[in-house]
PLY file of the C-alpha trace (Angstrom):
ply
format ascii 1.0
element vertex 223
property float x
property float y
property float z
element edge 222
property int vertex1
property int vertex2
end_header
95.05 78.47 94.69
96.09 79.63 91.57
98.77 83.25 90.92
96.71 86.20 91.11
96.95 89.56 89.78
94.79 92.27 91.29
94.68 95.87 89.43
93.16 98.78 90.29
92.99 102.18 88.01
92.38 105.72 89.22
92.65 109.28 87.47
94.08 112.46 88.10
91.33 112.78 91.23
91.57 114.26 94.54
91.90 113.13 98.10
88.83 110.67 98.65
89.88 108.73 95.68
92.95 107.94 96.40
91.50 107.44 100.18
89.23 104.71 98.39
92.18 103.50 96.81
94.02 103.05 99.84
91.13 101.34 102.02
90.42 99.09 98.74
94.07 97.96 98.25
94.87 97.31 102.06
91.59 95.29 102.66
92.37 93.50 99.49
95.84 92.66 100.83
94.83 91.35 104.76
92.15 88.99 102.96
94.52 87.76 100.15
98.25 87.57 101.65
99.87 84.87 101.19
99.28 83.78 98.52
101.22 84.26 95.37
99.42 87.71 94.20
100.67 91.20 92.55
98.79 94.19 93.46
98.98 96.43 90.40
97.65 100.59 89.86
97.54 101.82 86.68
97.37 105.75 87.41
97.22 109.21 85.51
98.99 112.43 87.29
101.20 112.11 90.25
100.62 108.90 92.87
99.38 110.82 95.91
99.33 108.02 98.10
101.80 105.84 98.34
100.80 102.33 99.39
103.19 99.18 100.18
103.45 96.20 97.89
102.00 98.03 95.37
103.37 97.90 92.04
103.15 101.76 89.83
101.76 101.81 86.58
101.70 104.98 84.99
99.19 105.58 82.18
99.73 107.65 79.09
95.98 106.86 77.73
92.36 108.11 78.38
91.68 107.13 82.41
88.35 105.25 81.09
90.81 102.52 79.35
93.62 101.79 82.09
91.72 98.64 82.45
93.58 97.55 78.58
96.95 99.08 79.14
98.35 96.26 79.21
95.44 93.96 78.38
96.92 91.66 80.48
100.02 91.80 83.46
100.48 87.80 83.82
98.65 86.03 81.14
99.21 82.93 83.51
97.55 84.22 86.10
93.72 84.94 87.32
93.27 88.35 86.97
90.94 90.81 89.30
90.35 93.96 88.12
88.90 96.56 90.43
88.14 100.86 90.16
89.63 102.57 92.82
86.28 103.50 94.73
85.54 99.61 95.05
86.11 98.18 98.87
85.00 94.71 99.84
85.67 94.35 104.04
84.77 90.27 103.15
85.62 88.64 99.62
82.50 87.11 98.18
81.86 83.67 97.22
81.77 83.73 93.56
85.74 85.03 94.25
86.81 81.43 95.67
85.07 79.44 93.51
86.72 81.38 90.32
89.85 81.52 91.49
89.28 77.44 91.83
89.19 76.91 88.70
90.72 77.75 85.39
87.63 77.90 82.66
85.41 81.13 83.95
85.00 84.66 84.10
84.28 86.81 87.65
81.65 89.43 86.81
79.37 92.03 89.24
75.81 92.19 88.42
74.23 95.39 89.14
70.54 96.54 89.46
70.98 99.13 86.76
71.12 99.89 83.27
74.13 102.14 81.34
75.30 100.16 78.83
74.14 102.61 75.61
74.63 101.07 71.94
75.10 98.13 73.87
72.14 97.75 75.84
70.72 94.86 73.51
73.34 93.32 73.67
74.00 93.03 77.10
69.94 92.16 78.01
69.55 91.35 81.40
73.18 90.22 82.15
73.79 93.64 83.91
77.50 93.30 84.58
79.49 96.30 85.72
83.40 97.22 85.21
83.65 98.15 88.63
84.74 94.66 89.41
85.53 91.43 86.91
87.78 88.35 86.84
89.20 86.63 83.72
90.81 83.65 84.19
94.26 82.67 82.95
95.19 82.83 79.06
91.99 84.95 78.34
92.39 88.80 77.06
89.66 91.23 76.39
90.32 93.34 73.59
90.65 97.13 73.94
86.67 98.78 72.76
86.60 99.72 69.51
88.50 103.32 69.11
85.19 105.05 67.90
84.09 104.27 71.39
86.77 105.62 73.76
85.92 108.12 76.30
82.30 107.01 76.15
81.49 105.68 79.73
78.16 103.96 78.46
79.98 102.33 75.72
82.93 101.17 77.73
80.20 99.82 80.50
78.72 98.36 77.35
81.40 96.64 75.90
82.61 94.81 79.18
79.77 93.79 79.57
78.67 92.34 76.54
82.08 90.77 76.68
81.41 89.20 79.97
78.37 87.66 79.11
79.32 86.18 75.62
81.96 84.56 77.90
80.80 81.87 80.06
80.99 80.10 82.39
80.15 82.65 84.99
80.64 83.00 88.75
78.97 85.77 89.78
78.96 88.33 92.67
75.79 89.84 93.35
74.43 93.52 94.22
73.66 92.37 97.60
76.83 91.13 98.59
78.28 94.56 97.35
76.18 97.55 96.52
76.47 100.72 94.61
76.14 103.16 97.21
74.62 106.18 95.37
72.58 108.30 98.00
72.99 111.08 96.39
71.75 110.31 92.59
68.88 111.96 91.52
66.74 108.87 90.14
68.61 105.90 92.40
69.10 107.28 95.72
66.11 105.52 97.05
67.34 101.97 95.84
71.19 102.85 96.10
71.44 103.89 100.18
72.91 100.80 101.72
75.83 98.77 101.72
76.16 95.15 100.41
77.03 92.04 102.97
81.15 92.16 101.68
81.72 95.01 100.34
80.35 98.45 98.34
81.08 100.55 95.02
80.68 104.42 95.18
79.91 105.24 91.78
80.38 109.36 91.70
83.16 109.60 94.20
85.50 110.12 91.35
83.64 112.96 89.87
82.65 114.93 93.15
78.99 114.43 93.30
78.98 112.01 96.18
79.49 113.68 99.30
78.07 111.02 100.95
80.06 108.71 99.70
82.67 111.07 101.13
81.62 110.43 104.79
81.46 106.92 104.11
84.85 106.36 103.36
85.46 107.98 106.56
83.47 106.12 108.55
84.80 102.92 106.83
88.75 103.95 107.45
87.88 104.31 111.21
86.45 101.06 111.55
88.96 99.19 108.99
92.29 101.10 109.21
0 1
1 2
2 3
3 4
4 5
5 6
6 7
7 8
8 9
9 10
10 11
11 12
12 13
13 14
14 15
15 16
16 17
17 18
18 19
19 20
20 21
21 22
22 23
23 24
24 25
25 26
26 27
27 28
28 29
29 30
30 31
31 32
32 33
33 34
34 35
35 36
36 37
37 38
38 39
39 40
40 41
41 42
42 43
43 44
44 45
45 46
46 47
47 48
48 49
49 50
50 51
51 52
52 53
53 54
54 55
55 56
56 57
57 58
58 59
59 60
60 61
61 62
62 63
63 64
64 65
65 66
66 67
67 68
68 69
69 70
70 71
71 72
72 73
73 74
74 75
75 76
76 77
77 78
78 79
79 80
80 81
81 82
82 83
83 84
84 85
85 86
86 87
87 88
88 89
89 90
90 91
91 92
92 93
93 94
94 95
95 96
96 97
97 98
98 99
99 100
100 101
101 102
102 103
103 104
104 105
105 106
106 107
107 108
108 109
109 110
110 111
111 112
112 113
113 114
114 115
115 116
116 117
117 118
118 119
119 120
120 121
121 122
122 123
123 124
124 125
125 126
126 127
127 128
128 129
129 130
130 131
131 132
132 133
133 134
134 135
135 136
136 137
137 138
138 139
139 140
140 141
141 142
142 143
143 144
144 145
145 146
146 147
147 148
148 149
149 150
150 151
151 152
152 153
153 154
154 155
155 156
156 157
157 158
158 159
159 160
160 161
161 162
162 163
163 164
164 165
165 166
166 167
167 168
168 169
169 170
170 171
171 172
172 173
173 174
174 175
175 176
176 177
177 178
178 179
179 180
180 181
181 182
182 183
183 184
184 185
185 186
186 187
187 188
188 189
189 190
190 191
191 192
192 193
193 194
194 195
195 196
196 197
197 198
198 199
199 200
200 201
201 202
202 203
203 204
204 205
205 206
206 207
207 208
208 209
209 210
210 211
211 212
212 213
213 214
214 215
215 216
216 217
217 218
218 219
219 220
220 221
221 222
């Protein structure tokens, strides 16, 4: 296989982020190791958990745009980017085969819609940022800067992105789920996890308490 760069990004957040951080990078690194591969965080505020192999990027811009600073760590490289609150227990499929080659893009679909100005754009290629691949000597561009600190515009922009570059291998929202029991609207369609792995989208902004639990109950039976 090919080098590989894996970066994750997390905020100023409390303890069950960085928890998810920790169970995401140390699953990542028994499924990966050994092959040639740099685990990167790009962080705001203090690192509260200090992981090994890890390589400390501090970021002096908005959290909602670590995923550009830099654009890219190894432009020879594959590169996976990942949030913090993303775990896969088993990589999926679509990983091996883009990591195989050297002409496509990794990207998530996801069973919802938050992509704002961009929703037209993006039509029914529902990609999320929680988890994409670009393979070597590709960059995306930063969003444009009216757009910063807008999550549906950032969501938006990736993945419009995404989808006006093919080819595509492409992980699926079965294989890992947003796990979103507590949402108002999605709760009855967002209460299980996927086959390899899950995303727990309000983690990072304290309205998932059950995502809470879960990462307990997932450190128990992966630590």
């Amino acid at each position: 296989m090919n080098k590989l760069v894996i970066r994750w990004q997390i905020g100023d957040f409390g303890e069950y982020s960085w928890r998810a951080l920790r169970l995401s990078v140390m699953l990542m690194m028994r499924q990966i190791l050994p092959l040639e591969t740099r685990f990167v965080v790009t962080h705001q505020g203090p690192i509260i958990i200090r992981l090994p192999i890890v390589e400390w990027h501090p970021q002096g811009n908005m959290y909602s745009h670590g995923r550009f600073d830099p654009e890219r760590f190894d432009p020879e490289a594959h590169e996976l980017w990942l949030e913090n609150d993303h775990i896969m227990w088993e990589l999926p499929p679509a990983f091996y085969r883009w990591m195989a080659r050297d002409d496509a893009t990794l990207a998530w679909i996801v069973d919802w819609d938050y992509y704002g100005n961009y929703a037209e754009r993006v039509g029914d290629f529902r990609a999320c940022p929680g988890m994409y691949g670009l393979p070597p000597g590709v960059r995306m561009p930063m969003p444009p800067l009216a757009e910063r600190g807008d999550d549906q515009s950032e969501q938006g922009f990736v993945a419009s992105w995404l989808r006006e570059h093919p080819p595509h291998d492409i992980v699926t929202h079965d294989e890992v789920a947003a796990y979103m029991p507590n949402h108002d609207i999605l709760q009855h369609t967002h209460s299980k996890l996927g086959t390899h792995g899950v995303h727990i989208p309000g983690l990072n902004r304290g309205w998932s308490p059950d995502g809470e639990k879960l990462i307990t109950e997932l450190e128990r039976k992966y630590l």
